[in-house]
C-alpha positions in Angstrom: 198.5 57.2 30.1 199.8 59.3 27.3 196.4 61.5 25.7 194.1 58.6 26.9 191.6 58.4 29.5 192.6 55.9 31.4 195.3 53.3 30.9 199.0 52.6 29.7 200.3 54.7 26.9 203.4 52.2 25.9 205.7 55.5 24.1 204.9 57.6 27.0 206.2 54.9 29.4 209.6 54.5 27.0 209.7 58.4 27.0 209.8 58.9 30.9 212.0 55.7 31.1 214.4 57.2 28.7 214.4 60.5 31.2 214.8 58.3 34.4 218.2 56.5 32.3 219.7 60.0 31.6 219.7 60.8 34.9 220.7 57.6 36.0 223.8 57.7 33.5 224.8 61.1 35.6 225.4 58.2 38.4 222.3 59.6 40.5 221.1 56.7 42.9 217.5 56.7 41.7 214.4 55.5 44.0 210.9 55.5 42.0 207.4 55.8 43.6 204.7 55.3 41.0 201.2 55.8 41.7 198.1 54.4 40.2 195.7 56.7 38.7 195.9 56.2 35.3 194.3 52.7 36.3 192.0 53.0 39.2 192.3 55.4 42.3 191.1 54.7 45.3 189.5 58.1 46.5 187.2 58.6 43.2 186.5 53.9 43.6 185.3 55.5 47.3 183.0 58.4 45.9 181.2 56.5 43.9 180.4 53.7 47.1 182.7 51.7 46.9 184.1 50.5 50.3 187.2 52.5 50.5 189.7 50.0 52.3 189.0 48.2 49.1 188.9 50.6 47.2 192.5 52.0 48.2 193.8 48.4 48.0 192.7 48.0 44.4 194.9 51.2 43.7 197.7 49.8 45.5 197.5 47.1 42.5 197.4 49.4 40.1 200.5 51.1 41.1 202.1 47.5 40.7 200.7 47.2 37.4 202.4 50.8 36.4 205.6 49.8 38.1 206.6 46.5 36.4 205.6 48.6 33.4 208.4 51.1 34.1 210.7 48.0 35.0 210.0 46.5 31.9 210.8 49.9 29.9 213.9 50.5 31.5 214.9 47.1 31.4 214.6 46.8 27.5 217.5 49.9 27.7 219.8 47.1 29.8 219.0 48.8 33.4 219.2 47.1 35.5 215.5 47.6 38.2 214.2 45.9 41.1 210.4 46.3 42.1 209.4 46.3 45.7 206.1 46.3 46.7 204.6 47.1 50.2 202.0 44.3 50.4 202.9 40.9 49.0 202.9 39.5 45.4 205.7 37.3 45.4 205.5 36.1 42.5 206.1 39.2 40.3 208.4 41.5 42.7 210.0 41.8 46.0 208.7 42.5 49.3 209.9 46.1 50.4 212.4 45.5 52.9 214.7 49.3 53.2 218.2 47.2 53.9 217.6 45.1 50.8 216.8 48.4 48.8 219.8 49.8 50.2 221.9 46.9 48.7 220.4 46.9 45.5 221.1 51.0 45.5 224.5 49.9 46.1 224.8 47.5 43.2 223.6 50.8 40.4 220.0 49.5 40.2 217.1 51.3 39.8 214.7 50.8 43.0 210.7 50.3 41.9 208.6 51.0 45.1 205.1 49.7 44.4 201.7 49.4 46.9 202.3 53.1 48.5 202.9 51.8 52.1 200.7 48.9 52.1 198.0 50.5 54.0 194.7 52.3 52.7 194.0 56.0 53.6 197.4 56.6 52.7 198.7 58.5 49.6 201.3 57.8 46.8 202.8 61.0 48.3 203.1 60.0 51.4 204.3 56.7 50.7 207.0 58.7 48.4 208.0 60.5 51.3 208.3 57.6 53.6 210.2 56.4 51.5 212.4 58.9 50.7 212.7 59.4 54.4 213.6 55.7 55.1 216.0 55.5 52.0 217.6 58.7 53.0 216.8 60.4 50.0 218.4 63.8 49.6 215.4 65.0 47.8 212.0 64.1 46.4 211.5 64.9 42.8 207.8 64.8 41.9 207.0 64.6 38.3 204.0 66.1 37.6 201.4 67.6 34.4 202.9 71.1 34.9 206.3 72.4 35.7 205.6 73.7 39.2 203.9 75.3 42.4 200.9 77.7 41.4 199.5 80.0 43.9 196.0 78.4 42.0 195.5 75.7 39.4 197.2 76.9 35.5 195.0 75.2 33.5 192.0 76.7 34.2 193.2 80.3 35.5 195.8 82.2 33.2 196.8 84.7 35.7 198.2 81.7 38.2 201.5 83.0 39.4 204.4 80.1 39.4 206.5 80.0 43.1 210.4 79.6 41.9 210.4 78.8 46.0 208.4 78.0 48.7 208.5 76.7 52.3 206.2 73.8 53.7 204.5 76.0 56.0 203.4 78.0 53.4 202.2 75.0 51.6 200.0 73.9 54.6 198.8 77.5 55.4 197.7 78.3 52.0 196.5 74.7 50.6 198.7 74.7 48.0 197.8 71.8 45.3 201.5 70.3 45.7 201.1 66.6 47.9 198.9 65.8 50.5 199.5 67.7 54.1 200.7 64.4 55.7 203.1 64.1 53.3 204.6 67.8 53.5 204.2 67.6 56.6 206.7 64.6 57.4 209.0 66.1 54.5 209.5 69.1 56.6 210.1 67.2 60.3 212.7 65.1 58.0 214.1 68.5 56.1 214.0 66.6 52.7 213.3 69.7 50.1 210.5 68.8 46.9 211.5 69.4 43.8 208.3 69.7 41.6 208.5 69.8 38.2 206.6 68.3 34.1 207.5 64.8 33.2 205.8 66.3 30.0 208.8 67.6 27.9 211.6 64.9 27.2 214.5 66.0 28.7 213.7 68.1 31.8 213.8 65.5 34.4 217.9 65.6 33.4 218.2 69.5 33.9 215.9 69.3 36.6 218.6 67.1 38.6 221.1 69.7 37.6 219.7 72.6 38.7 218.4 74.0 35.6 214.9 74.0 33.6 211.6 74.9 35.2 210.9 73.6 38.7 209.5 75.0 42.7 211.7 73.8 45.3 209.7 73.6 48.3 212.1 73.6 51.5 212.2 75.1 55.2 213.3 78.4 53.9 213.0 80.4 50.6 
């Protein structure tokens, strides 16, 4: 959503497009969960009484909304995307079925996972991390508004200390602000290490792949 409230910001959409195609020009296989909260999310919909199964569905559409978004960004730079969403919209993107993703993985496409897993009370993070799992990811790279794992929140603290490394354990036991338990949780029984890192600067997603720029790697040993 760029420096708006709420919403799509259409050059900060071609800006993170433009990351995903330089990493995707290094010949990485690229899988992208997007989430929906520059739209509606379905936690805050809940606080403020709204039935929360509804409320979690109406972000799943947002995160469809964002997602064919990215797909038409990145297809305007001739690559070449599929969108698959966990709950059915046939008419504007695929069902998500994991062999089919494989395939289109296969083929150098860039694979668009919309509707988190289909199923309220479930994250984007977690739904990342399925996915990641099921796709046999060998990592999950989660952009984010600051360029890694704080021992408390940077904005509003200066004397937050940034983790170069840290282990899911110590994620859990301290409550670190990274994903949701569930989700570190199944990305340690599956041993797929978090890369967190800013979608803010142009650029860094690249040298994030590489091993360079600012990032936390959280995996089962530091």
């Amino acid at each position: 959503m760029g420096d708006s409230e709420f919403g799509l910001d259409p050059p900060t959409v071609d800006l993170v497009a433009k990351d995903i195609i330089s990493v995707h020009e290094l010949g990485v296989e690229i899988c992208l969960v997007i989430g929906g909260g520059n739209i509606f999310r379905g936690l805050q919909g809940s606080a403020k009484g709204m039935e929360r199964t509804t409320a979690d569905y109406m972000g799943m559409l947002a995160t469809i909304m964002n997602a064919l978004a990215m797909q038409s960004a990145l297809e305007s730079y001739n690559v070449n995307t599929r969108v698959m969403s966990a709950i059915s919209v046939d008419q504007i993107c695929e069902p998500y079925i994991r062999r089919r993703a494989v395939r289109h993985l296969e083929k150098k496409r860039v694979c668009i996972f919309a509707a988190g897993t289909g199923n309220p009370y479930f994250t984007t993070d977690t739904a990342a991390t399925l996915r990641a799992t099921e796709m046999n990811c060998g990592a999950i790279f989660k952009g984010t508004n600051v360029d890694g794992v704080y021992d408390m929140d940077p904005k509003t603290n200066r004397n937050a200390i940034k983790y170069d490394k840290v282990t899911y354990d110590q994620i859990l036991q301290k409550n670190l602000k990274v994903m949701d338990a569930s989700a570190v949780a199944l990305a340690r029984d599956n041993k797929i290490p978090i890369v967190v890192f800013s979608l803010k600067n142009f650029g860094n997603m690249k040298e994030v792949i590489q091993g360079f720029g600012k990032f936390t790697l959280v995996s089962p040993s530091v």
